[in-house]
C-alpha positions as CSV (number, residue, x, y, z in Angstrom):
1,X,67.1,8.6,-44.3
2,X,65.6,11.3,-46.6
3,X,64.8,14.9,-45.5
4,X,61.7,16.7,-46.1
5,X,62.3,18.9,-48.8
6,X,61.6,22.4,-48.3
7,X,58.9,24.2,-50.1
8,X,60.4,27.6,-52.0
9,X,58.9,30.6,-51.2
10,X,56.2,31.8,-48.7
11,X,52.7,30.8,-48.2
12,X,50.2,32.6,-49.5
13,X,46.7,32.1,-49.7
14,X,43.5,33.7,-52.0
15,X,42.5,34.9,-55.5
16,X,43.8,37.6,-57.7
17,X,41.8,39.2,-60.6
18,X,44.8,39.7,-62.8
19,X,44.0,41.8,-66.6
20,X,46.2,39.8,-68.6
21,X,47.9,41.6,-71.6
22,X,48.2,40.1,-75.0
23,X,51.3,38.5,-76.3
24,X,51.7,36.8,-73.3
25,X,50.7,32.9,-72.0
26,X,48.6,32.4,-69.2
27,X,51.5,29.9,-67.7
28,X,54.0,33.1,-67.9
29,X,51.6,35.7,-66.0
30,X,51.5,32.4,-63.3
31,X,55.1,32.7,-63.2
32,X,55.7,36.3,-62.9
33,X,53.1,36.7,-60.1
34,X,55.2,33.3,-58.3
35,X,58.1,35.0,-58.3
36,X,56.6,38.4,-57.7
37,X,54.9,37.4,-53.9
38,X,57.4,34.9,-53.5
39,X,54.8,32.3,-53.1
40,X,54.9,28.7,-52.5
41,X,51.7,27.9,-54.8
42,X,50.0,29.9,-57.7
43,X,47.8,28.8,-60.2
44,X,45.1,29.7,-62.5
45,X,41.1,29.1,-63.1
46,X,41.0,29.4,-67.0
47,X,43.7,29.5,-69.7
48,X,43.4,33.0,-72.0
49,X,45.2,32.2,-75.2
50,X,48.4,34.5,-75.6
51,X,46.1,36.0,-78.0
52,X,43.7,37.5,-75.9
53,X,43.3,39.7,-72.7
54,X,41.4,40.2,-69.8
55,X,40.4,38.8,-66.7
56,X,42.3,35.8,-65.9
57,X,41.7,34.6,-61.9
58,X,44.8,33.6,-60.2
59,X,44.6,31.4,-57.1
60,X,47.7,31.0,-54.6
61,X,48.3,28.7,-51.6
62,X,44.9,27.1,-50.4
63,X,42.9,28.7,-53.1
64,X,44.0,26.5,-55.9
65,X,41.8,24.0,-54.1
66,X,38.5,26.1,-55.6
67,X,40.0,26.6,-59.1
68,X,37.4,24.3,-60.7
69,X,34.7,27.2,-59.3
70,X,36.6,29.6,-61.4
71,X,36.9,27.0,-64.6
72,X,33.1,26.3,-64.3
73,X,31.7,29.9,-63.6
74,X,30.1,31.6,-66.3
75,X,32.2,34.4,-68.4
76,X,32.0,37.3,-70.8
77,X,33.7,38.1,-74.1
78,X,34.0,40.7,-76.3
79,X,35.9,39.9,-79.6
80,X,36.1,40.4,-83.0
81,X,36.0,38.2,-86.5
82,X,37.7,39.5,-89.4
83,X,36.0,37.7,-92.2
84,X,37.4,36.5,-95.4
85,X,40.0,34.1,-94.2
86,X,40.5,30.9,-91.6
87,X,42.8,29.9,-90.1
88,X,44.1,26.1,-88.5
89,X,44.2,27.8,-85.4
90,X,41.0,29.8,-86.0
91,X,42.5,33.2,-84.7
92,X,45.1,35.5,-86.4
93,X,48.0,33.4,-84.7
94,X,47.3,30.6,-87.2
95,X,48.5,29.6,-90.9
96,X,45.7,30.5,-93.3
97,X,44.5,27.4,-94.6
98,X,41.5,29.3,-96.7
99,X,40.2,32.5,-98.3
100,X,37.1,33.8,-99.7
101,X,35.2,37.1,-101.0
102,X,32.1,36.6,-99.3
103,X,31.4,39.2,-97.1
104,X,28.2,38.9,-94.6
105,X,25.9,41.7,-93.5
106,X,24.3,43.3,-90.6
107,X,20.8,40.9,-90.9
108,X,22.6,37.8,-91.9
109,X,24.8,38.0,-89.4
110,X,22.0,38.7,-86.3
111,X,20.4,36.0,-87.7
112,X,22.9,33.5,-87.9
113,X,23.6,34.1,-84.4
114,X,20.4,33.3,-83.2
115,X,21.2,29.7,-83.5
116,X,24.4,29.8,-81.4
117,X,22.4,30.8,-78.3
118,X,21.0,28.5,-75.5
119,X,22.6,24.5,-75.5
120,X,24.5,24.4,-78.5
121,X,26.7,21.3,-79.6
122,X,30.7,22.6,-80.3
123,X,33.6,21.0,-81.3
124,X,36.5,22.7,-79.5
125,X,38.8,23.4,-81.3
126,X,42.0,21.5,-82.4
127,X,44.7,23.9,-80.8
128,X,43.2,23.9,-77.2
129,X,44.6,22.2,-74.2
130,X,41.9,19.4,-74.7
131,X,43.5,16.1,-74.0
132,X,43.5,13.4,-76.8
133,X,44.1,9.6,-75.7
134,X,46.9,11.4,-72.6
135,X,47.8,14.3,-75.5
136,X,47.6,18.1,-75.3
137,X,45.6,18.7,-78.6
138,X,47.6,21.5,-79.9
139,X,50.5,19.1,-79.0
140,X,49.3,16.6,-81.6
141,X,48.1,19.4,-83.8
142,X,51.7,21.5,-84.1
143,X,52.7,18.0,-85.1
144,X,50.6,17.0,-87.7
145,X,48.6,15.0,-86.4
146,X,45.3,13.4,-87.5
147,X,43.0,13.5,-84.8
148,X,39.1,14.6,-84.1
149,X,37.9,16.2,-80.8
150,X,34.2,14.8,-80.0
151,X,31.5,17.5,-79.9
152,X,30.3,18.5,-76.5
153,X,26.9,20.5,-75.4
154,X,27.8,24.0,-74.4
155,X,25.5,26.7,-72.8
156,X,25.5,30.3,-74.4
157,X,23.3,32.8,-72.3
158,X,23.6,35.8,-74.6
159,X,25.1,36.0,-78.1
160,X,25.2,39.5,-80.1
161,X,26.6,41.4,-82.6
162,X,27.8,45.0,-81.3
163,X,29.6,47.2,-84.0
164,X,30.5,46.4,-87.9
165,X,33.4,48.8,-88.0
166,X,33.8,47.9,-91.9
167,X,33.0,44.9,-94.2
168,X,36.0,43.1,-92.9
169,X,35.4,43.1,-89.4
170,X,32.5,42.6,-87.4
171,X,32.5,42.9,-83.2
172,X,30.7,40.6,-80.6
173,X,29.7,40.4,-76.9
174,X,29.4,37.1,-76.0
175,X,28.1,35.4,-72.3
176,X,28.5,31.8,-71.8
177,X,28.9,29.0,-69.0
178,X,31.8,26.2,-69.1
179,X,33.8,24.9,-71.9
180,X,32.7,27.3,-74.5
181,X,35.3,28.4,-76.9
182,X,35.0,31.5,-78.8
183,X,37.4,30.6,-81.6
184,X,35.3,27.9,-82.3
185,X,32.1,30.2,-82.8
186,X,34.2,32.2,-85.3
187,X,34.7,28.8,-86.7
188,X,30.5,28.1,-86.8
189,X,29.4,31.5,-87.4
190,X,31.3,31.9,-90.4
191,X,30.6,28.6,-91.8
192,X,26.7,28.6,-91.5
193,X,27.1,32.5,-93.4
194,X,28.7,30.6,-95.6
195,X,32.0,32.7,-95.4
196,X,35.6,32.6,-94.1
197,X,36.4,33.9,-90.6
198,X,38.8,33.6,-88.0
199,X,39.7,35.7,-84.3
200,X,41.2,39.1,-85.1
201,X,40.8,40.3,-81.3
202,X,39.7,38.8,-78.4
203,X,39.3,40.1,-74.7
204,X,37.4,38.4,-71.8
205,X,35.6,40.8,-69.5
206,X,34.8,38.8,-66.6
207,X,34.9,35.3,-65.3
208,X,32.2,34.8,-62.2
209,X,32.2,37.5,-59.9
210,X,35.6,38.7,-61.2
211,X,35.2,41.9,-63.5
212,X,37.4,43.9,-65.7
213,X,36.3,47.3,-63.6
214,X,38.4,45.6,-60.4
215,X,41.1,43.6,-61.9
216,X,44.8,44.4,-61.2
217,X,47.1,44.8,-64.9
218,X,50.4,42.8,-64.4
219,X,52.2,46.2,-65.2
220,X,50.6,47.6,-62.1
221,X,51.2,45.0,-59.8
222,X,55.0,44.9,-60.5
223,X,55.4,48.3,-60.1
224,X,54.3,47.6,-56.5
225,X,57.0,49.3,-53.6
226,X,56.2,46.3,-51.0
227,X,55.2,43.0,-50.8
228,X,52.3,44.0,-48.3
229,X,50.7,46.3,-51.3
230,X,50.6,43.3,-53.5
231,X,49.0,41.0,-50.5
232,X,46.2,43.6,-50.2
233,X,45.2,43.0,-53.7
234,X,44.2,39.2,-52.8
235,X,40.6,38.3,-52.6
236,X,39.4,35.8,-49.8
237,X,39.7,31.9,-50.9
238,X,35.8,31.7,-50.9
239,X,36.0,34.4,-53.1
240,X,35.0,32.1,-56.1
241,X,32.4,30.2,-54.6
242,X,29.7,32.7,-54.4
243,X,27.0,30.8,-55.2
244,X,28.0,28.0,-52.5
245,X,25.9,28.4,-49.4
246,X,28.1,28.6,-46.1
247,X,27.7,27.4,-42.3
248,X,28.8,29.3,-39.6
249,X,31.1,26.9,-37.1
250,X,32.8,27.6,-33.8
251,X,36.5,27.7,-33.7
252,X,36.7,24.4,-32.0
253,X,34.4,22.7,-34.3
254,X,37.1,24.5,-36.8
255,X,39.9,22.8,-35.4
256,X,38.2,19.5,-35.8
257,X,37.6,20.0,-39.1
258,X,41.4,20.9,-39.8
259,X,42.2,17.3,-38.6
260,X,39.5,16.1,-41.0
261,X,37.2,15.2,-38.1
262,X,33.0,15.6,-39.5
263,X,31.0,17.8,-36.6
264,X,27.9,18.6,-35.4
265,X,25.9,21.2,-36.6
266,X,23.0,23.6,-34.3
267,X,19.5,23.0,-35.8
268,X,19.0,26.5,-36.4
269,X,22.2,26.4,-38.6
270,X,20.8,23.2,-40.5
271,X,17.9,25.2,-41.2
272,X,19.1,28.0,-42.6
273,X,21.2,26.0,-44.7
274,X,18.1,24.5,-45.9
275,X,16.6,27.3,-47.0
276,X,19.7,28.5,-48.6
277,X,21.1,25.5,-50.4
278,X,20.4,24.8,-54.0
279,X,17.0,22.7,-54.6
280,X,18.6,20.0,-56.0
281,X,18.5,17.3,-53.2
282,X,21.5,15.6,-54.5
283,X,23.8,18.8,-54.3
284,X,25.0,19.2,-50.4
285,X,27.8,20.9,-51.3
286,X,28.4,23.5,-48.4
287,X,31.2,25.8,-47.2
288,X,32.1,26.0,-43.4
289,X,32.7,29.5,-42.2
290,X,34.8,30.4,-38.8
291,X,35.3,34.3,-38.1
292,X,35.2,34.8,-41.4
293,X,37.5,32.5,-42.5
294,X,37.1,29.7,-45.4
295,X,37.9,26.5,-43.3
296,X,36.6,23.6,-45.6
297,X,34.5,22.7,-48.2
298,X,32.5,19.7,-47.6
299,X,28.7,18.0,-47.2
300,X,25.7,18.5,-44.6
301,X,24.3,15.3,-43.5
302,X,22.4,14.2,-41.1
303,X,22.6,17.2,-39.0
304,X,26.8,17.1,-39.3
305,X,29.0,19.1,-41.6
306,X,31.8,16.5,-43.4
307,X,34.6,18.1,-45.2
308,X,35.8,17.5,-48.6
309,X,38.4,19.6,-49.2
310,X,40.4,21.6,-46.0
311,X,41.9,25.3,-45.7
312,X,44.9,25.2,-44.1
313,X,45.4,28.8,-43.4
């Protein structure tokens, strides 16, 4: 007869706005914060290349349950494209595959960008974590291999150029929604200026409601005396889902919920729901609240709350 195998570490539940430093993966900052709070369950809601920095949101525990919040949210870059040269990676980690003289200026550039705002169509690009037919893409790309990534329609709310410290270098803020790749802009931009570019520097200064002006470095957190100082630095597990409207719930109703039981809701809480929720009739997507505490995500219907997914906290 088999024994339960027992889960390494403790449990640990919420979201940590972590400033990741270059020169390191994002799967290496998961594993250094594991081992730091000794916790059972950590990951994270958006890969930054080892390239970059900057905010990357780390969920433990029960948390990991919202990380396609974090994925989807909308986030803000600031990088910069050294012109003059591409690369197969398309940022100053590749192999330059070509070079040119062309340099572009100031007006060109402004506007050239003009068309990568609003709903754009963007090939991501080939060393991403994209899966091709099962495949990591930059799998089959460090091999060799011949392979295209279908377009896909991307949303870019703001798009602008902010500083040309000199003809080779040229400095950009960038707001976008999900899926949007920066090192494939560099890619775009450079080709419609009809120039060579690739990623020089690139640093992400916020992901949904989590901002560089809060986030933790990793140096910091280490350098932490206790493991209670490192638990204060967690965010709640709704903390990503800010723009998910919430019902308050008793406890008992709580406890049914926990057993994955659907319950009934007051009128007056229906109605303020109502008049919170998003227009869209088809989205019912709701959070229950219990002193509060995250207890479930899940659906109002017909008066009853039916959860989705359950916090067990």
């Amino acid at each position: 007869m088999g024994r339960n195998r027992k889960k390494k570490g403790l449990p640990v539940h919420g979201w940590l706005n972590v400033d990741k430093p270059s020169d390191i993966t994002s799967t290496q900052v998961v594993g250094i914060l594991k081992r730091l709070f000794n916790a059972q369950k950590v990951g994270h809601g958006g890969t930054l290349d080892p390239l970059a920095d900057g905010i990357l949101p780390i969920a433990f525990g029960e948390a990991t349950k919202t990380v396609q919040w974090a994925m989807d949210a909308d986030k803000e870059y600031v990088f910069t494209i050294r012109w003059g040269s591409s690369t197969d990676t398309l940022d100053a980690e590749g192999e330059v595959i070509r070079t040119s003289d062309t340099r572009p200026d100031r007006d060109a550039i402004e506007t050239a960008l003009e068309e990568f705002e609003g709903e754009i169509d963007q090939i991501p690009p080939k060393f991403s974590a994209i899966k091709v037919d099962g495949e990591r893409a930059y799998d089959l790309a460090r091999d060799g291999e011949d392979f295209e990534i279908p377009s896909r329609t991307v949303f870019v709310h703001e798009a602008r150029l902010v500083d040309m410290p000199d003809a080779d270098h040229a400095v950009f803020h960038v707001r976008s929604g999900k899926g949007f790749y920066v090192r494939a802009l560099a890619r775009d931009l450079a080709g419609a200026l009809g120039c060579d570019g690739h990623i020089a520097q690139l640093r992400r200064i916020r992901v949904g409601v989590m901002h560089e002006g809060a986030a933790f470095k990793l140096a910091d957190l280490e350098a932490m005396e206790s493991r209670e100082d490192l638990l204060r630095t967690l965010a709640p597990i709704e903390a990503v889902l800010d723009d998910v409207p919430d019902v308050e719930i008793s406890e008992e109703d709580a406890a049914d919920i926990r057993q994955g039981r659907e319950v009934m809701l007051m009128p007056h809480v229906v109605e303020r729901w109502r008049l919170e929720k998003n227009p869209d009739p088809e989205d019912r997507l709701t959070l229950a609240m219990c002193n509060d505490e995250a207890v479930a995500m899940g659906e109002v219907r017909a008066g009853r709350f039916q959860p989705m997914r359950v916090f067990q906290v």
